[in-house]
Backbone as JSON, one array per atom type, in Angstrom:
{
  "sequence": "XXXXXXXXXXXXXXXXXXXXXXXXXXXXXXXXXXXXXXXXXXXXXXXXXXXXXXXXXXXXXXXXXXXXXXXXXXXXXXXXXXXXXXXXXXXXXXXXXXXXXXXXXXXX",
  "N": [[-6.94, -6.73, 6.92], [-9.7, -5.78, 4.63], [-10.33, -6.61, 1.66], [-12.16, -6.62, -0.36], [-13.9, -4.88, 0.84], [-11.79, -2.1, 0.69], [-11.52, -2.49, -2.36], [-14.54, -1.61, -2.93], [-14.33, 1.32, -1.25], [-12.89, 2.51, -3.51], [-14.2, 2.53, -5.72], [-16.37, 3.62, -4.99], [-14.6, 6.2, -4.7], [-13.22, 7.48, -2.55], [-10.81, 8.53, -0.85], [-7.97, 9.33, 1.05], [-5.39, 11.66, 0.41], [-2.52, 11.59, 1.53], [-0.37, 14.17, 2.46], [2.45, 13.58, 2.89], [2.44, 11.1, 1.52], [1.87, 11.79, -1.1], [4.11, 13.47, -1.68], [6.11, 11.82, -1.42], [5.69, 9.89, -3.56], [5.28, 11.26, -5.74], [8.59, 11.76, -5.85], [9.33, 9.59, -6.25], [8.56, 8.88, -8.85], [5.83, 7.36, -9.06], [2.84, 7.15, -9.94], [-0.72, 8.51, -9.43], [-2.46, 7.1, -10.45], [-1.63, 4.32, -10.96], [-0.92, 3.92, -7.95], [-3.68, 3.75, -6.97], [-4.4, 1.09, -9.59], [-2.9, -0.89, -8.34], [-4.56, -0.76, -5.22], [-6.55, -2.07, -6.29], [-5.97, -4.31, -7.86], [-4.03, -5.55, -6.79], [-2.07, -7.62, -4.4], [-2.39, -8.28, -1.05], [0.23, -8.02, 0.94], [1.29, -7.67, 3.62], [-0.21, -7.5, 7.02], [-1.7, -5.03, 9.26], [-2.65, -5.14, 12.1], [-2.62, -3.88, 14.19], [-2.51, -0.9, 13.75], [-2.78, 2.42, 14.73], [-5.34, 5.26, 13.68], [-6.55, 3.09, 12.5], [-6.33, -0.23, 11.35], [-4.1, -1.51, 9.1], [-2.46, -1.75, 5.35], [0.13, -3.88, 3.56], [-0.09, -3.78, 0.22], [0.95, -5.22, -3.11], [1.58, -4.64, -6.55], [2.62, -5.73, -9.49], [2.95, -3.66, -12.6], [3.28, -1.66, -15.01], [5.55, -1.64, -13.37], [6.98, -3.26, -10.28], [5.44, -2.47, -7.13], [4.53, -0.89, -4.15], [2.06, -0.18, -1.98], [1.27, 1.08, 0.75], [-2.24, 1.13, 2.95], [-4.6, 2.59, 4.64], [-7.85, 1.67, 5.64], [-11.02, 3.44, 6.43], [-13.54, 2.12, 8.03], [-16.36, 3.21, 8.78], [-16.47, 5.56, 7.57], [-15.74, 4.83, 5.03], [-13.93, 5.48, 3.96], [-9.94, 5.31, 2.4], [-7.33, 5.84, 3.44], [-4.03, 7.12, 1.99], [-0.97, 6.19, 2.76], [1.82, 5.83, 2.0], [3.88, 5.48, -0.93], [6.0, 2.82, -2.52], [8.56, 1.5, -4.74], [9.47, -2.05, -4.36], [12.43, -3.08, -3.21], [15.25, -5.21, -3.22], [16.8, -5.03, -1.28], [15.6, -4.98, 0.93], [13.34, -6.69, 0.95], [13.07, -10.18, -0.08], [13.77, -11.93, -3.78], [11.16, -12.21, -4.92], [9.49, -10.3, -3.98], [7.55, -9.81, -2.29], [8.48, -11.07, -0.03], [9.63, -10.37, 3.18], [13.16, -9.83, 3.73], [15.27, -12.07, 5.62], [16.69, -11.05, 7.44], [15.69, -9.01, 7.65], [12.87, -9.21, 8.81], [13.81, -10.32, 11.53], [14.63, -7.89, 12.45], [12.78, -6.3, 13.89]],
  "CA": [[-7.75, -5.77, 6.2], [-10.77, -6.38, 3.7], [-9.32, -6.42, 0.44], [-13.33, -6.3, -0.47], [-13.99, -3.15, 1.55], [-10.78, -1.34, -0.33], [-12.45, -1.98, -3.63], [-15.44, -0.43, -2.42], [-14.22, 2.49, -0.98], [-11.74, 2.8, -4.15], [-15.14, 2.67, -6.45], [-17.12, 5.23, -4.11], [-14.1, 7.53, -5.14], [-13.03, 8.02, -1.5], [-8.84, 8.24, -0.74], [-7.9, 11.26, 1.33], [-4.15, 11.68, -0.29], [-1.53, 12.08, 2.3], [0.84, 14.95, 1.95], [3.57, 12.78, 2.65], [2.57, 9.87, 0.62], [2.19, 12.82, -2.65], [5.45, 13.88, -1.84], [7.04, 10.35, -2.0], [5.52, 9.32, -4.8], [7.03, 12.62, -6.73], [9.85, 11.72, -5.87], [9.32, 8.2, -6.7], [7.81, 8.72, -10.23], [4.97, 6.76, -9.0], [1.15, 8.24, -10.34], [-1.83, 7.9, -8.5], [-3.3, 5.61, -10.84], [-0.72, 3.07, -10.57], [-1.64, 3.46, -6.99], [-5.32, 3.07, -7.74], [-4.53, -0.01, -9.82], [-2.14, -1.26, -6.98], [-4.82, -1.51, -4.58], [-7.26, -2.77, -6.69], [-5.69, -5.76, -8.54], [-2.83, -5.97, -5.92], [-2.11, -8.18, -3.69], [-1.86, -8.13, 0.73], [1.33, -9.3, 1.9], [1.63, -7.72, 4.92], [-1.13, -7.03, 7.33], [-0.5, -3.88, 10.28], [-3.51, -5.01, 12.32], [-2.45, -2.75, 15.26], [-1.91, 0.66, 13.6], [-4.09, 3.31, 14.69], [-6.3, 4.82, 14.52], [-7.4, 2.56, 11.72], [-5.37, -0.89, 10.6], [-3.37, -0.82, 7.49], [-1.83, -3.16, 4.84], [0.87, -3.1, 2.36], [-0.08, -3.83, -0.88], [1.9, -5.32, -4.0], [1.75, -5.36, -7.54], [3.25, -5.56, -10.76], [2.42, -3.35, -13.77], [4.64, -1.18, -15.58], [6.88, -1.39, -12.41], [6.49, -3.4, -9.12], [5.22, -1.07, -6.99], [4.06, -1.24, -2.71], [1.53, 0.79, -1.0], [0.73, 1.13, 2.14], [-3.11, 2.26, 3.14], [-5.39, 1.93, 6.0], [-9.07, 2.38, 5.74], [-12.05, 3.8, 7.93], [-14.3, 1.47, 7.73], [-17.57, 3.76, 9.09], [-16.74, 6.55, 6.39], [-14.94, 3.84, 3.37], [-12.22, 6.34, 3.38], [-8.81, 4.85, 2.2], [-6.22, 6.41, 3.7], [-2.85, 6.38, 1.66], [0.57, 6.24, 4.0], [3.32, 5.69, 1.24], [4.23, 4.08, -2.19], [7.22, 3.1, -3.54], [8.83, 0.56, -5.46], [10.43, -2.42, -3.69], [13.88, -3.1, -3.55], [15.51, -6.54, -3.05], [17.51, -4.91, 0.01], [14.73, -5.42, 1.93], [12.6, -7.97, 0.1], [13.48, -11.49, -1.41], [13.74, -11.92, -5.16], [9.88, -12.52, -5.64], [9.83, -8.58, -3.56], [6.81, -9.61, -1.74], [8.62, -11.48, 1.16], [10.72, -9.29, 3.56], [14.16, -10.3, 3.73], [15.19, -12.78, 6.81], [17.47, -10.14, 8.61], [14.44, -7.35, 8.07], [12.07, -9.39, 10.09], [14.67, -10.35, 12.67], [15.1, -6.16, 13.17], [11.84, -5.79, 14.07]],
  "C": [[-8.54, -6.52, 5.14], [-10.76, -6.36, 2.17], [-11.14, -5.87, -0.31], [-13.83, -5.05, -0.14], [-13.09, -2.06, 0.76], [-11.54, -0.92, -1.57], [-13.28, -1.31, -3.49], [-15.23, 0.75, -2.0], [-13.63, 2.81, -2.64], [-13.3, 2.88, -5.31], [-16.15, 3.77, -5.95], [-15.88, 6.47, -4.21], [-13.13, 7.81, -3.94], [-11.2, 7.91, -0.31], [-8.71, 9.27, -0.35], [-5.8, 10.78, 1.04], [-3.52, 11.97, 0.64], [-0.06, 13.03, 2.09], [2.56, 13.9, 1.39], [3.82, 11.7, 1.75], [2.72, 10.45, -0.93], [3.53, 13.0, -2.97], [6.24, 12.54, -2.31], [6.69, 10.1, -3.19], [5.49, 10.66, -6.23], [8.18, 12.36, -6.98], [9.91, 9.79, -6.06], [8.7, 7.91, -8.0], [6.6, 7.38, -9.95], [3.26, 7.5, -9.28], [0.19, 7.72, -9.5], [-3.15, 6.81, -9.21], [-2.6, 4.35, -10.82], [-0.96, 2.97, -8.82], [-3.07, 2.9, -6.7], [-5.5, 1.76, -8.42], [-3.76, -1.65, -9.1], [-3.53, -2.03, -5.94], [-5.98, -2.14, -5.21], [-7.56, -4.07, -7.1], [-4.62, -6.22, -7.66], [-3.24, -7.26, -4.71], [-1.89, -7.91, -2.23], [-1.26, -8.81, 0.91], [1.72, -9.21, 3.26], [-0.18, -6.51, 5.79], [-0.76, -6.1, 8.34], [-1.91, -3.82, 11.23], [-3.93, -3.95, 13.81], [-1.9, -1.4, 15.17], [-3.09, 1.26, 13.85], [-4.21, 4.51, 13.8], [-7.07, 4.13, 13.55], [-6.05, 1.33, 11.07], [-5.0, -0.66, 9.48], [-3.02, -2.59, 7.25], [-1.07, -2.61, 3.63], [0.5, -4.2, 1.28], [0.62, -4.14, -1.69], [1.12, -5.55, -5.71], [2.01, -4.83, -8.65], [2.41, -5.4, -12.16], [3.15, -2.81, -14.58], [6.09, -1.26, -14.46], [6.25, -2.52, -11.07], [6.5, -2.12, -7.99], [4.25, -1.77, -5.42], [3.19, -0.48, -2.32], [1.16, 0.77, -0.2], [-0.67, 1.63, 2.46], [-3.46, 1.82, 4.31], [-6.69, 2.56, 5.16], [-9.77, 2.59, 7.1], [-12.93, 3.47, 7.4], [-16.18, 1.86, 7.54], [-17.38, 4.69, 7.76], [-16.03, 6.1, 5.15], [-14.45, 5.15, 2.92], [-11.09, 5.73, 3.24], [-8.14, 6.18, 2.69], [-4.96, 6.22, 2.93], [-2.03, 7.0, 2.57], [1.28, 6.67, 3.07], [3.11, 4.66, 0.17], [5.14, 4.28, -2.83], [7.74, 1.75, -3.89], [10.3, -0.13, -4.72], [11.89, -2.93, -4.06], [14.29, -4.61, -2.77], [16.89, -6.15, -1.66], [16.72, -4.93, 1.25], [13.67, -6.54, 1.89], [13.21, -9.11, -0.54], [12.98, -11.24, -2.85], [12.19, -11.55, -5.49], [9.3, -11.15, -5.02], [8.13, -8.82, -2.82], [7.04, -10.16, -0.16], [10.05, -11.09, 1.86], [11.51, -10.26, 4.07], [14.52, -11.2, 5.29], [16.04, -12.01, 7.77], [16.41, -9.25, 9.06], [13.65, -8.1, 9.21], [12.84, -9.84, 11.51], [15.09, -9.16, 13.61], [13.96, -6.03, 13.82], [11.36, -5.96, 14.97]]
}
């Protein structure tokens, strides 16, 4: 994904909110500007270049909290899609919480 393109959509305003991803991040005391500054200043650690119907990428970074999100965009209408965001946990991530643990990628 185009970490370039993101910003752009994310400056044209344009994020259609996913029920499910609202709900999680309720229940994850996560705000949608900490997502907003997530994918802006964040980093891509993992790319999902075969999700349809639009690739995705998860996102990392540390502000008041470390904090993951998942989006995809559509590249023709620089819509961000958000999936999910929630704050990683070292049961699936190594210490530095951006590199998934050596059993996780072995499940997969």
């Amino acid at each position: 994904m185009n970490k370039e393109k993101i910003i752009e959509a994310l400056n044209i305003g344009t994020i259609e909110w996913r029920k499910h991803a609202l709900e999680r991040m309720l229940e994850r005391d996560i705000s949608r500007a900490e997502v907003k500054t997530t994918l802006l200043n964040g980093e891509i650690i993992e790319n999902y270049e075969t999700d349809v119907p639009f690739e995705s990428a998860l996102f990392f970074y540390i502000a008041s909290k470390p904090i993951h999100v998942v989006a995809s965009l559509d590249e023709a209408t620089k819509t961000i899609y958000l999936i999910t965001a929630y704050v990683p946990s070292i049961t699936h991530f190594n210490k530095d919480l951006k590199t998934r643990r050596q059993d996780e990628n072995n499940s997969k």
